[in-house]
C-alpha positions as CSV (number, residue, x, y, z in Angstrom):
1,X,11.0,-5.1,-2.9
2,X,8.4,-3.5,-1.3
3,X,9.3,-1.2,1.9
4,X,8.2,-2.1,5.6
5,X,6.2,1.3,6.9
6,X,4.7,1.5,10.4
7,X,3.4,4.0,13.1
8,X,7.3,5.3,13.1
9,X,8.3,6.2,9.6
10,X,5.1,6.3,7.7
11,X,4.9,10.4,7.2
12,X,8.4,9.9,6.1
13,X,8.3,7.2,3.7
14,X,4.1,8.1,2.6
15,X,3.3,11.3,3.2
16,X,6.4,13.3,2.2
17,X,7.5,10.8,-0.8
18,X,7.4,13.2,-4.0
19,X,6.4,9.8,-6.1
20,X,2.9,7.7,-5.7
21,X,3.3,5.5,-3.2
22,X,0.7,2.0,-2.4
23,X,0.7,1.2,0.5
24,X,-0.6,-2.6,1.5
25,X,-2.4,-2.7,4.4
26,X,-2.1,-6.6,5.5
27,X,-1.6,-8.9,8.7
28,X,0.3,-12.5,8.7
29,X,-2.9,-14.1,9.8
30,X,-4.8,-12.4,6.8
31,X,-5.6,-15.2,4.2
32,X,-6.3,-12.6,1.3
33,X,-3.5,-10.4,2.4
34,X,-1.1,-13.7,1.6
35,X,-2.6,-14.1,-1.8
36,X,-1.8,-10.5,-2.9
37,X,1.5,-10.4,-1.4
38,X,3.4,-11.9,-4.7
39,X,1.4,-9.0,-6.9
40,X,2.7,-6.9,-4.9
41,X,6.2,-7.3,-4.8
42,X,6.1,-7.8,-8.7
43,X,4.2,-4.3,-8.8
44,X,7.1,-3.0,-7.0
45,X,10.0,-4.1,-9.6
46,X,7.3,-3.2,-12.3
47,X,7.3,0.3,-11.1
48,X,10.5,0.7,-9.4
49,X,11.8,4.4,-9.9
50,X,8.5,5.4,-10.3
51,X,6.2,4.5,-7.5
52,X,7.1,3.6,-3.8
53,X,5.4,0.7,-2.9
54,X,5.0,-0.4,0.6
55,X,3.5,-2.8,3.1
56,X,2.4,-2.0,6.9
57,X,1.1,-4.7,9.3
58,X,-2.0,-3.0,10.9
59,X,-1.1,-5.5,14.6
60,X,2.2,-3.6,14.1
61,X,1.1,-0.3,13.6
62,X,-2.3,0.9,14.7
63,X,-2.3,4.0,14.7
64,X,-2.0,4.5,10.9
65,X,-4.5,1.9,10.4
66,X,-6.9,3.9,12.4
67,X,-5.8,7.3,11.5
68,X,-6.8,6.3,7.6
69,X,-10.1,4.2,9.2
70,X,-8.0,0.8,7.9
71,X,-11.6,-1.8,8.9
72,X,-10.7,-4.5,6.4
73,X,-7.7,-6.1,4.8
74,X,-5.9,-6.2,2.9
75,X,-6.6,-2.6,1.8
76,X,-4.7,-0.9,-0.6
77,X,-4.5,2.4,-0.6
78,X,-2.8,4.7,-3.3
79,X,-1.3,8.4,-2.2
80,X,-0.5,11.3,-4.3
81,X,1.3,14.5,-3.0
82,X,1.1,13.3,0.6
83,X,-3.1,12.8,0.3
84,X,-4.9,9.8,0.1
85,X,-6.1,9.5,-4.1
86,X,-7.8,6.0,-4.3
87,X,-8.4,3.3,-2.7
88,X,-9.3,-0.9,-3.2
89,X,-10.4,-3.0,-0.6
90,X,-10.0,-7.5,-1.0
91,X,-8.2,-9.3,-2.8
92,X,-8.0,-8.2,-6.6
93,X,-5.8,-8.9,-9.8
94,X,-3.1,-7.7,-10.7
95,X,-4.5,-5.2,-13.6
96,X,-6.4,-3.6,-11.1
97,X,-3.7,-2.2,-9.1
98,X,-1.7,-1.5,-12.0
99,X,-4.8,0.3,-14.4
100,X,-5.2,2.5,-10.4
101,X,-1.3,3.0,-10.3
102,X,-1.0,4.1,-14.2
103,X,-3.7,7.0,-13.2
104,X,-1.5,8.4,-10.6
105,X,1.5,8.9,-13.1
């Protein structure tokens, strides 16, 4: 299951996780974000143990949104080492975020 981050604990759970982490940038009134919520969550039992996948509400936690210039959602974006290491913006399949994920391993 995909981990809650927000303004609080996100250098903890993103930036300092040894693994790749998504993160899913997404709001409850976000159409789009809705549709790629159940990829998500399947993305993170596909990859459990491997990558740390998680989901922050930007109306929760604005800081980070605008700290990493979040302007539409849902945006995903993928970290390595801390940094940000790619990116997709809209609702996408499934492959996509997997083929991005598979590049970070």
């Amino acid at each position: 299951m995909a981990l809650a981050v927000d303004d609080s604990n996100f250098d903890d759970i993103v930036i300092k996780s040894d693994k790749p982490v998504l993160v899913d940038f997404w709001a409850e009134w976000c159409g789009p974000c809705r549709m790629i919520a159940p990829l998500v969550e399947e993305i993170s039992a596909d990859f459990e143990g491997r990558v740390v996948v998680t989901k922050c509400d930007v109306d929760n936690s604005p800081e980070v949104a605008s700290r990493f210039g979040i302007r539409n959602i849902p945006t995903i974006l993928f970290f390595k080492n801390g940094a940000v290491a790619d990116k997709q913006v809209g609702a996408v399949p499934k492959s996509n975020l997997v083929n991005k994920l598979n590049a970070l391993l």
